[in-house]
C-alpha positions as CSV (number, residue, x, y, z in Angstrom):
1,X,-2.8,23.8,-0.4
2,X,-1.9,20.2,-0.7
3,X,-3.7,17.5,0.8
4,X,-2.5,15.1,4.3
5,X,-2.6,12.9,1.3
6,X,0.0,13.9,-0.9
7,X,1.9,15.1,2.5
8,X,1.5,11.1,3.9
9,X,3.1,9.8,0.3
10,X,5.8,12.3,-0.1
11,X,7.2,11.9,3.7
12,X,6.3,7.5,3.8
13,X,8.2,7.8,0.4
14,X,11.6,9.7,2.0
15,X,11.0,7.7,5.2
16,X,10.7,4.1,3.9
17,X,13.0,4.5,1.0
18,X,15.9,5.6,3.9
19,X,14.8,3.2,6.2
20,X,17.2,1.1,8.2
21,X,17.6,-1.7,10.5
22,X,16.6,-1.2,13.9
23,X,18.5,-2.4,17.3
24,X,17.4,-5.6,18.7
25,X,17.6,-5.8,22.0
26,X,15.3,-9.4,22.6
27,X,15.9,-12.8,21.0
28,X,12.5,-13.9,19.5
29,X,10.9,-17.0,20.2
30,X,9.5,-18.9,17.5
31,X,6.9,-21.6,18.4
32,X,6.0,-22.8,15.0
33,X,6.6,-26.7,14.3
34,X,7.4,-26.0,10.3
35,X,5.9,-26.9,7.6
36,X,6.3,-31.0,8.9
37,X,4.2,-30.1,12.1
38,X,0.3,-28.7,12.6
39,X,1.2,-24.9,13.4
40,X,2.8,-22.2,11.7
41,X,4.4,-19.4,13.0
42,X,5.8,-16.5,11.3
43,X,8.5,-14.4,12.6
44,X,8.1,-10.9,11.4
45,X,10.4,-8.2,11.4
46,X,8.8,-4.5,11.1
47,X,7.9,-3.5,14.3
48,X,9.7,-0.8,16.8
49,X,9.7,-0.7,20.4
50,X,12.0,2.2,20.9
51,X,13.4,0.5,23.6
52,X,9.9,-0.8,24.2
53,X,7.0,-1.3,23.4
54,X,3.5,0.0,24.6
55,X,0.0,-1.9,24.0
56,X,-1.2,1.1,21.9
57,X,-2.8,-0.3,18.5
58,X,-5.4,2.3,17.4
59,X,-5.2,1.6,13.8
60,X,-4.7,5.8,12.8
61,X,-2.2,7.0,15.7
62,X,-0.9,3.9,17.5
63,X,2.8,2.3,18.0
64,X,2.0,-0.7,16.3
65,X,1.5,0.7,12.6
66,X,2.8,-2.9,11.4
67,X,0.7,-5.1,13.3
68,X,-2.1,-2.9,13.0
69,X,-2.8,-3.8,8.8
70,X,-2.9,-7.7,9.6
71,X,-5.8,-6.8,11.4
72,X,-7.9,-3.6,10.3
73,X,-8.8,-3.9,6.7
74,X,-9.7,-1.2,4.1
75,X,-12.6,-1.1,1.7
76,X,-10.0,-1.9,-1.2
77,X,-6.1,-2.4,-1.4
78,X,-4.1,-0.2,-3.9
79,X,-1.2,-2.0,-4.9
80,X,1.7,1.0,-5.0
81,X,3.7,-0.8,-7.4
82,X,1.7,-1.8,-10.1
83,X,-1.4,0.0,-9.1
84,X,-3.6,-2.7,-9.0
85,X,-6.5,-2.6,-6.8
86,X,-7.7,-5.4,-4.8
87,X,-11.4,-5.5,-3.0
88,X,-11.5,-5.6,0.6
89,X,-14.1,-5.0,2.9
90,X,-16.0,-3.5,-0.4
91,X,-16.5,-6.0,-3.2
92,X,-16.7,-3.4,-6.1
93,X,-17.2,0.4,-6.6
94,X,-18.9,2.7,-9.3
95,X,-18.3,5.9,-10.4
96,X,-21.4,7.1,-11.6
97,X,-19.8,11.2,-12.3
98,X,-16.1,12.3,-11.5
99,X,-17.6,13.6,-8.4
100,X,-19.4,10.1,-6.5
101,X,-18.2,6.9,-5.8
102,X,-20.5,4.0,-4.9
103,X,-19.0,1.4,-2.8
104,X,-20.7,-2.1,-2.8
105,X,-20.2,-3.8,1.0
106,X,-19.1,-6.9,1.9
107,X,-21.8,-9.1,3.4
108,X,-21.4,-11.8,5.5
109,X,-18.3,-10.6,7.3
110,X,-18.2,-10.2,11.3
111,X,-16.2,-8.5,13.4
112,X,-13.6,-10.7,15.6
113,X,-16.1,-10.5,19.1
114,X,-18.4,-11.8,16.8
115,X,-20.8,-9.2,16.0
116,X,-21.7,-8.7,12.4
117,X,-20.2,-6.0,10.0
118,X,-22.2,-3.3,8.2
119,X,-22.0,-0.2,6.1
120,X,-23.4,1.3,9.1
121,X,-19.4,0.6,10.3
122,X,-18.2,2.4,7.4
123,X,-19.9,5.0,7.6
124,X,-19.3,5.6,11.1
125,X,-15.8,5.3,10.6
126,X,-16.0,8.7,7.9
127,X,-17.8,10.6,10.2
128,X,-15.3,9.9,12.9
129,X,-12.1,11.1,10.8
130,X,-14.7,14.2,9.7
131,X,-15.1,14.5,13.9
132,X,-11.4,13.8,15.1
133,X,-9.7,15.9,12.1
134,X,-5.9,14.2,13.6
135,X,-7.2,10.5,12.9
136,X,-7.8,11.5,9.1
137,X,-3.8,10.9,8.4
138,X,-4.7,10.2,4.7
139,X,-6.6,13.5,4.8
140,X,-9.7,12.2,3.1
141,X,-12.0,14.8,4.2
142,X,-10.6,17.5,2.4
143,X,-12.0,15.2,-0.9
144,X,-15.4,14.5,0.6
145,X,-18.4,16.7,0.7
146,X,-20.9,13.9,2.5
147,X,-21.3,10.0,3.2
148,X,-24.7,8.1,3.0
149,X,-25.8,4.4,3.1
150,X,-28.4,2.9,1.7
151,X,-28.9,-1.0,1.7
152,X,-25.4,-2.5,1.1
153,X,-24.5,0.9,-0.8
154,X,-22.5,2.9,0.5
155,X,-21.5,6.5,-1.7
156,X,-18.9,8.9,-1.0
157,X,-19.9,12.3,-2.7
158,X,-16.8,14.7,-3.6
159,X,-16.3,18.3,-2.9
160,X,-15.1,18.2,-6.2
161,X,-14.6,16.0,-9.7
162,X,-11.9,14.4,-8.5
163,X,-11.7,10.8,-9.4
164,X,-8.1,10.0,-8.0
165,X,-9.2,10.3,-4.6
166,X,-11.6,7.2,-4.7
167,X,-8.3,5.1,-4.4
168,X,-7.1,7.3,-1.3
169,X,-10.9,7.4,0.4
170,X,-11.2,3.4,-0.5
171,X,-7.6,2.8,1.8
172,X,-9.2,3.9,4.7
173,X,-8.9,1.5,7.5
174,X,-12.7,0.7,9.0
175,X,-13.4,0.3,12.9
176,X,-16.5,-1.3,14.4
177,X,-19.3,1.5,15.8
178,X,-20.2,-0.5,18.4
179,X,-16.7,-0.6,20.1
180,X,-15.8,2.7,18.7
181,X,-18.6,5.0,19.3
182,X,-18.6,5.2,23.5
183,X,-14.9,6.3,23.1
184,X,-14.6,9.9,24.4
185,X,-11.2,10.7,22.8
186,X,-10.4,8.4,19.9
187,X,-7.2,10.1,19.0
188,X,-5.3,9.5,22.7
189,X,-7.4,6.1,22.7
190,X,-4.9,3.2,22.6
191,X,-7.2,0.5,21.9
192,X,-5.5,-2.3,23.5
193,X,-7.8,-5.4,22.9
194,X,-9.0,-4.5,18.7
195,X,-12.2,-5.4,17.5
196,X,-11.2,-6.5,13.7
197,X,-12.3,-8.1,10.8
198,X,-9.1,-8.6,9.3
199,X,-7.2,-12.2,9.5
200,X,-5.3,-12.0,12.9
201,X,-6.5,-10.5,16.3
202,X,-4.2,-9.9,19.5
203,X,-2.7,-12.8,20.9
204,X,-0.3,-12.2,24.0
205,X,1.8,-8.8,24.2
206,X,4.8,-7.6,26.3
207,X,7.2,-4.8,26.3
208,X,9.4,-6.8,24.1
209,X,7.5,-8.9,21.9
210,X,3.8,-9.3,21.1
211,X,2.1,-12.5,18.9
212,X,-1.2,-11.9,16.8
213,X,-3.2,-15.4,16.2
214,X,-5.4,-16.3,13.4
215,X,-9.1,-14.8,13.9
216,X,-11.7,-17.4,13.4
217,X,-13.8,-15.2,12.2
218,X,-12.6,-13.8,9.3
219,X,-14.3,-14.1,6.0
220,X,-11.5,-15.5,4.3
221,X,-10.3,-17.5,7.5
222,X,-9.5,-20.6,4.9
223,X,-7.2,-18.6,2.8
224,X,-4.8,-18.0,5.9
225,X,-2.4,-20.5,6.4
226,X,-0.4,-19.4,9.0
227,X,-1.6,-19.6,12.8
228,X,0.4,-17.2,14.8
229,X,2.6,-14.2,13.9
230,X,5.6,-13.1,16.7
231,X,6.8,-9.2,16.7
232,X,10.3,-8.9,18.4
233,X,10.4,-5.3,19.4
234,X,12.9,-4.3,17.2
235,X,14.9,-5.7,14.5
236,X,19.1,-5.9,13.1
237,X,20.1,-7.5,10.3
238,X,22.1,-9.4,12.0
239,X,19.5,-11.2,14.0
240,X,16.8,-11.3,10.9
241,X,19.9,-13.6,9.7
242,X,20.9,-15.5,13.1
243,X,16.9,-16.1,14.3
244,X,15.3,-17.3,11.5
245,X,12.8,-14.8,10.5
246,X,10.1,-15.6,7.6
247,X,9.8,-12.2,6.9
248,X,11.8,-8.9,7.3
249,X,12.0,-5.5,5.9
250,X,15.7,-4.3,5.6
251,X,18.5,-3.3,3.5
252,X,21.5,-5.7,4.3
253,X,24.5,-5.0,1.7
254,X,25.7,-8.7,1.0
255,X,22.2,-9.5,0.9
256,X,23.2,-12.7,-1.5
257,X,26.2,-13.7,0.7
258,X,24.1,-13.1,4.2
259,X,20.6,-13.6,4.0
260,X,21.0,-16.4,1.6
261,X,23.8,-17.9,2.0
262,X,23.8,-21.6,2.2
263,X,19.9,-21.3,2.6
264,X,19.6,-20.5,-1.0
265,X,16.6,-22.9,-1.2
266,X,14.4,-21.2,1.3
267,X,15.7,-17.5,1.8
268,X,15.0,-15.3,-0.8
269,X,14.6,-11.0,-1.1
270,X,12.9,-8.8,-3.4
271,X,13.9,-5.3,-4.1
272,X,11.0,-3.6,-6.2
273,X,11.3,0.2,-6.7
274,X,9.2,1.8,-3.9
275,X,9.9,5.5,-5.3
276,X,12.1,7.6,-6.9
277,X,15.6,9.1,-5.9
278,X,16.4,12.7,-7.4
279,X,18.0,15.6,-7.4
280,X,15.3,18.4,-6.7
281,X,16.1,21.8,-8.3
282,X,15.4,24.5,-6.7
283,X,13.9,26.3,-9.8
284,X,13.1,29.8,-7.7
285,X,17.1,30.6,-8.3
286,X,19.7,30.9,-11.1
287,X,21.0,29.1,-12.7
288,X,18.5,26.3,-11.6
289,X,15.4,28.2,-13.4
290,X,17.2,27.9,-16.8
291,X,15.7,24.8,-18.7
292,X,19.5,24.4,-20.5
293,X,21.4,24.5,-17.6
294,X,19.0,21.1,-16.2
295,X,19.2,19.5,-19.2
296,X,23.3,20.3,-18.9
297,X,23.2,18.4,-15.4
298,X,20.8,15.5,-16.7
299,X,23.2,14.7,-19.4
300,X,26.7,15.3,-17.0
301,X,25.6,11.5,-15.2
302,X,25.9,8.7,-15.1
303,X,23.0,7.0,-13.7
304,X,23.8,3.1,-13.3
305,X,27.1,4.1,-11.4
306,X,25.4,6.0,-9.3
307,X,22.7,3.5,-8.6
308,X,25.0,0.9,-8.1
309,X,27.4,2.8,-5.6
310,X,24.0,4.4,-3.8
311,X,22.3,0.4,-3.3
312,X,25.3,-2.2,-4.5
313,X,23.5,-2.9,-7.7
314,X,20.2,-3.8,-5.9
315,X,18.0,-1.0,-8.1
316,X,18.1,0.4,-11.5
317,X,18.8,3.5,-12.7
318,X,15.4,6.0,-13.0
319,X,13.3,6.7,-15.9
320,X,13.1,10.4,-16.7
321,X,9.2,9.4,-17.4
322,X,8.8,9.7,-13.5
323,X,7.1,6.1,-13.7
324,X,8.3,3.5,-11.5
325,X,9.9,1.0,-14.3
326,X,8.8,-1.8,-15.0
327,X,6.2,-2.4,-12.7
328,X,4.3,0.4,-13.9
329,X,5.0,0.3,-18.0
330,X,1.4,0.1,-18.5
331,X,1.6,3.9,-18.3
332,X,4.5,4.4,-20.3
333,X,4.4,6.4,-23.4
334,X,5.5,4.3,-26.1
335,X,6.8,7.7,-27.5
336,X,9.5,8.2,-25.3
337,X,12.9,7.9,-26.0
338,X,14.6,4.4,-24.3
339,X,11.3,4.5,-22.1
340,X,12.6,8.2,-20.6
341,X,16.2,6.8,-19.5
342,X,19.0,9.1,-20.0
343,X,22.2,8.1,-21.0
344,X,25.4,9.8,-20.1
345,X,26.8,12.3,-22.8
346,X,29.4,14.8,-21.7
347,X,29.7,16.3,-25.0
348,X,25.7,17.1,-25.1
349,X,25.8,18.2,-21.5
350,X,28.6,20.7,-22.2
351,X,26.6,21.9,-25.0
352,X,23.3,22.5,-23.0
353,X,25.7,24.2,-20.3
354,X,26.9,26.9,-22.9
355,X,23.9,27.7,-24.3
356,X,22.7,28.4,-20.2
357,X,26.0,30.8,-20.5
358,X,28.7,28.5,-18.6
359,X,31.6,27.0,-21.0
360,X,34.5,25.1,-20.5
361,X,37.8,27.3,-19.7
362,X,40.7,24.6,-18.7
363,X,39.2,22.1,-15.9
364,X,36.7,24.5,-14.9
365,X,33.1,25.2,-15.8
366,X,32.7,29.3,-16.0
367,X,30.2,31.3,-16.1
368,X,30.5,34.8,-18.4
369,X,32.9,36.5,-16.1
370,X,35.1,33.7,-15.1
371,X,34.0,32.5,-12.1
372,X,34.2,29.0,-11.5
373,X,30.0,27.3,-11.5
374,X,29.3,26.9,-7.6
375,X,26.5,24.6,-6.5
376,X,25.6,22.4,-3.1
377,X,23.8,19.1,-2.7
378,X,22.0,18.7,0.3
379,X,21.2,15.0,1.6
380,X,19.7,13.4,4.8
381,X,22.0,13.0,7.8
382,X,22.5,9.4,8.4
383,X,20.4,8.1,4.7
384,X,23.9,6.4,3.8
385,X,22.4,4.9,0.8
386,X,21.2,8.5,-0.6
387,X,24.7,9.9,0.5
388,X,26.9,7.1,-1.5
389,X,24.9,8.3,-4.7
390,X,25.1,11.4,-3.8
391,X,28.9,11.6,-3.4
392,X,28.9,9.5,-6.6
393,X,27.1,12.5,-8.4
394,X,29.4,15.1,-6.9
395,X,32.5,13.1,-8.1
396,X,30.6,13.0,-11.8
397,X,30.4,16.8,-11.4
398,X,33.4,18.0,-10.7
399,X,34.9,16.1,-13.2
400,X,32.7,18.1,-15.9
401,X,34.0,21.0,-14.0
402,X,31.5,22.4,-11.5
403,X,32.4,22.8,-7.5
404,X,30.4,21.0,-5.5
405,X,30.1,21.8,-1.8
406,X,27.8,18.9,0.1
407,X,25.5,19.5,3.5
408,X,24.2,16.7,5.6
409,X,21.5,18.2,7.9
410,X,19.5,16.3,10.1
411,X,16.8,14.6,8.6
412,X,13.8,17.8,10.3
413,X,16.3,20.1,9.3
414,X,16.5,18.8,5.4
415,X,12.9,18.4,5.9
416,X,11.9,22.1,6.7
417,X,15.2,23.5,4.0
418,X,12.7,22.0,1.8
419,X,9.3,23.3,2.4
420,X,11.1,26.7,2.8
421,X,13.0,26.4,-0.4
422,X,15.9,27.2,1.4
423,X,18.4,24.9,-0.7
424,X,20.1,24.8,-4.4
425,X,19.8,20.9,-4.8
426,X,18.5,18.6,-2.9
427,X,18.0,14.8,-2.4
428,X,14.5,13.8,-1.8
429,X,11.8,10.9,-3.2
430,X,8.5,10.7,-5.2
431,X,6.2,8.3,-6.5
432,X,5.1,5.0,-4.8
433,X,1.2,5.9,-4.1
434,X,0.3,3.4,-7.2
435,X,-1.5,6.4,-7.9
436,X,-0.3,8.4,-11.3
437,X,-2.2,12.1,-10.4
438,X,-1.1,11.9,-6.8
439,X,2.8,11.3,-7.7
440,X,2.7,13.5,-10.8
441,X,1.3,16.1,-8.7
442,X,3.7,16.0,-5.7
443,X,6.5,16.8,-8.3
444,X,4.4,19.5,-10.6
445,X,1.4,21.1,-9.1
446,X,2.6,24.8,-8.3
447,X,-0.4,25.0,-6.3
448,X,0.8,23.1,-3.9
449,X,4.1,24.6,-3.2
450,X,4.2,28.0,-1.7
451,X,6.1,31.4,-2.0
452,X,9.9,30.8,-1.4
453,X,10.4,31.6,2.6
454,X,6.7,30.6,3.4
455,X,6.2,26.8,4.5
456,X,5.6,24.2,1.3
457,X,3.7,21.0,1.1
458,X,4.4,20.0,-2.1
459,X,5.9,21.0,-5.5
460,X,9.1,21.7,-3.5
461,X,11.5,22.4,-6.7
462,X,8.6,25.5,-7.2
463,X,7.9,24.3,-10.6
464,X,5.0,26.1,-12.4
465,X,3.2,26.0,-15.5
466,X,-0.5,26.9,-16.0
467,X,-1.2,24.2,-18.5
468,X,0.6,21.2,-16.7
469,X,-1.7,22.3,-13.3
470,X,-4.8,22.1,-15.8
471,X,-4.0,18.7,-17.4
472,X,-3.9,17.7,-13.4
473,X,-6.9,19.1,-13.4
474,X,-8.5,17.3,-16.5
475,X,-6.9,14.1,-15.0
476,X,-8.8,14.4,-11.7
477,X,-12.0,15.0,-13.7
478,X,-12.4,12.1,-16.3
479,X,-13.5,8.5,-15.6
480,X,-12.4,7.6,-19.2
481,X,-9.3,5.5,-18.6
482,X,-8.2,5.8,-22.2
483,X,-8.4,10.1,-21.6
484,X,-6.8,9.4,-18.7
485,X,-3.5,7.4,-19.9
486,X,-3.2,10.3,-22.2
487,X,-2.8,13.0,-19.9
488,X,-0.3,10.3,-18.1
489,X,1.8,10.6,-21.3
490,X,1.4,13.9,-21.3
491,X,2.7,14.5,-18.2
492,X,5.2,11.8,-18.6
493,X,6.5,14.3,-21.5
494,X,6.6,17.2,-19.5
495,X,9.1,15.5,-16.9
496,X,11.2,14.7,-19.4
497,X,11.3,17.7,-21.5
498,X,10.9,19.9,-18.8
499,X,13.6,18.1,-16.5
500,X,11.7,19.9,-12.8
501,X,13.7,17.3,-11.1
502,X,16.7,15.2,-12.4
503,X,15.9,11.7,-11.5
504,X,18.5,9.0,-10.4
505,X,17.6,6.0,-9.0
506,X,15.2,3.7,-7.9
507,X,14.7,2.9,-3.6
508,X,14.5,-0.5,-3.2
509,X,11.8,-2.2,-0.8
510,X,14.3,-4.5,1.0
511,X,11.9,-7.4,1.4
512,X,13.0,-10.5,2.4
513,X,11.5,-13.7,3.0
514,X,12.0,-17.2,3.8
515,X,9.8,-20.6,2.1
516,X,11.3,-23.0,4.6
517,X,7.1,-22.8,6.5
518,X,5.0,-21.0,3.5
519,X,5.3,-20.4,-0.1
520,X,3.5,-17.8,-2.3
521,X,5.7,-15.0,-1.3
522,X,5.4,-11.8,-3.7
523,X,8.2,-11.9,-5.9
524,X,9.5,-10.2,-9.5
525,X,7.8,-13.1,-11.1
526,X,4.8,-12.4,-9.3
527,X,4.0,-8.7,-7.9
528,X,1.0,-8.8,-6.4
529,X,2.0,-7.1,-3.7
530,X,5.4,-5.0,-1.9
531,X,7.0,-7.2,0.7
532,X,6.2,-4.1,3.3
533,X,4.6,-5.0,6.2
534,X,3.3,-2.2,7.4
535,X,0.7,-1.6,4.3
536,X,-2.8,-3.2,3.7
537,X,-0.4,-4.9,1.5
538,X,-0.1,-7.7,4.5
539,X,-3.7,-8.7,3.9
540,X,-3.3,-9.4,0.7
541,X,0.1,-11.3,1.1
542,X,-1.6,-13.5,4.3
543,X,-4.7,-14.6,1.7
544,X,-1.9,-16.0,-0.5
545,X,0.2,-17.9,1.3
546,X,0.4,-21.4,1.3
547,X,2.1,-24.3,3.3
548,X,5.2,-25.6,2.7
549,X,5.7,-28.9,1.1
């Protein structure tokens, strides 16, 4: 069965990819004097109040999932990008076998009231996902056998070898025990005043806007440049433009002509591929189970129109690797042809088609008795983006002669169509958990898809092959990095040979930002982190910003 884990990345993957602007009902206030005064404050757009908002920040099941990461913090950070890992509340970790993980704590750090933290709080915080099974959303607990501390030590034995799930353990958010542990029911708690260690505690809160200040006792309290940071309760795009805001996750079309616009020297965006955008194949049915007849479709189009029709030429067309390119070419095989990219060829595509038994007869693509190849694309309900490229690849069909019929479902229904593996293509999303076995897995591990008409978590084209679920396996079980990038490649190889999903496009992470108060902003030039505001990414990105000149 597949992990909460791999469910979390796959759905946070369709649903941030997707994601559009909310309705702003509130004009922000911004009470920060700029970079010329002595207080900064940043407006942030990211938050929901759906039409309002309630003081509910428990850092696993609240409202606030936003502001909740500028003020819990995690052992380590995961970049989901580039992969990179950042130390946290843990300062280094060993593996001593494929099936531990030694985590060294942080000393001198104190929780916001004041009272100091300790592995003691870490551990606590394990047992109480183990305890409250619906606060594990990461699903951590189906990788760990047991949890012990021992000076500023704390190791996290596996059920399993299983190194990949040190970097989804090590994201857990950490609570303090002594604010915690007299809660009766942690998973309705809302925890309206947090306890934090993190760089920003609870300011003032109302139904339609909330402020976090800077915590003065955070660890790294001169890092953090900015004083105060303002939540609206929801967010356009036209009133990230009109009110200013510093920072703002959104997809605005014209993003050149209206977020920059004549503030070209302080308003800036960065669209970084957060995941992939593909056609899954329902491999359970014919003619989709025929290895010709994908290759056929992979070769039929034409990937940079349909990128730039799906996101106005914001993203680039998807390597066939199923990497996220370039931000992850470290784990590129070198081997690949054009780094996995496939280019357009009608003539090979036709080819591939008749040797799966369908040729060309006039304008029509037949199959052995005449009849006319019949196939539907199935898409989101109101995920315009997915729908333009979508349409874009119907157009590109047709033309090669196929009839394609299109359904738009609503976004549960699409949802379930998959798991049941009731559908003949279908638009979904991989990749973006910065880690390699975790996104491979989602798209190839047959053990974590299901029978077709029984519920699937995973593995929803139904892809299987015995030897690609053991190099998963051999993956989870070595600490050798250089063993490890070669079962990477090898995988990489099998995605491209095997084609168990047709990959498109890139989804942008609409991030936009303004240097008119703070510079350092994460940027192509500089990736250290996603502009999105609701990851651990925030801490990072708050440690590294600096005043305006």
């Amino acid at each position: 069965m597949a992990t909460k884990a791999l469910r979390a990345t796959l759905l946070a993957a369709v649903g941030s990819l997707a994601l559009a602007a909310c309705n702003l009902q509130v004009h922000p206030r911004d009470e920060s004097t700029g970079s010329s005064g002595s207080t900064i404050n940043l407006l942030i757009g990211g938050d929901n109040g759906s039409p309002t908002m309630q003081r509910n920040f428990n850092p696993y099941l609240g409202t606030h999932r936003t502001s909740v990461v500028f003020m819990y913090e995690p052992l380590v950070y995961v970049n989901g990008i580039t992969s990179k890992e950042t130390p946290f509340l843990a300062t280094a970790h060993q593996q001593p076998s494929a099936s531990s993980v030694v985590f060294t704590i942080r000393s001198a750090v104190r929780w916001s009231d004041g009272q100091a933290f300790t592995p003691d709080d870490v551990i606590f915080t394990f047992n109480l996902l183990k305890r409250f099974p619906a606060l594990d959303v990461q699903g951590i607990w189906q990788h760990i056998k047991s949890v012990s501390a021992a000076g500023d030590k704390v190791t996290v034995t596996l059920k399993t070898p299983d190194v990949p799930a040190v970097q989804i353990i090590e994201q857990t958010l950490i609570v303090p025990k002594h604010s915690w542990q007299s809660i009766k029911d942690p998973v309705t708690a809302t925890n309206p005043n947090p306890v934090v260690t993190g760089p920003y505690v609870l300011d003032r809160f109302n139904p339609n806007q909330y402020t976090l200040k800077k915590n003065p006792n955070y660890w790294q309290a001169d890092k953090v440049v900015a004083d105060r940071l303002t939540f609206p309760g929801s967010n356009t795009q036209l009133d990230v433009v009109k009110n200013g805001y510093d920072w703002a996750y959104s997809f605005i079309p014209d993003v050149q002509g209206t977020w920059v616009g004549s503030k070209k020297q302080t308003n800036h965006y960065w669209f970084p591929p957060g995941g992939t955008i593909s056609l899954f194949l329902n491999l359970t049915k014919a003619p989709f189970d025929n290895l010709d007849f994908r290759k056929g479709l992979s070769y039929a189009l034409d990937r940079k129109t349909i990128a730039d029709k799906a996101e106005t030429g914001y993203v680039q067309p998807a390597t066939q690797a199923g990497l996220l390119l370039p931000n992850q070419q470290v784990f590129l095989d070198p081997s690949l042809p054009d780094g996995g990219n496939i280019t357009q060829d009608t003539s090979k595509a036709l080819s591939y088609f008749s040797k799966a038994g369908f040729t060309r007869r006039g304008n029509a693509l037949v199959d052995k008795s005449g009849h006319q190849l019949k196939l539907t694309l199935m898409v989101p309900s109101g995920y315009t983006d997915w729908l333009q490229g979508v349409q874009t690849v119907q157009q590109q069909l047709r033309q090669i002669g196929i009839n394609v019929g299109l359904q738009t479902p609503q976004p549960p229904a699409a949802q379930q169509a998959l798991q049941n593996g009731n559908f003949d293509v279908a638009v979904s999303a991989f990749g973006g958990s910065g880690i390699p076995h975790q996104d491979f897995s989602l798209l190839l591990d047959s053990r974590l898809g299901a029978p077709v008409g029984k519920q699937s978590n995973g593995d929803f084209a139904h892809f299987h092959d015995p030897k690609v679920n053991a190099l998963l396996d051999q993956l989870k079980q070595t600490t050798d990095t250089k063993k490890q990038l070669a079962i990477i490649h090898q995988l990489e190889h099998v995605v491209y040979d095997q084609v168990p999903v047709v990959a498109l496009f890139y989804g942008g992470l609409w991030g936009l930002y303004s240097t008119k108060k703070v510079t350092g902003w994460p940027s192509q030039h500089n990736p250290y982190a996603p502009l999105t505001p609701w990851t651990s990414a925030s801490l990072l990105i708050m440690t590294k910003l600096q005043k305006a000149k």
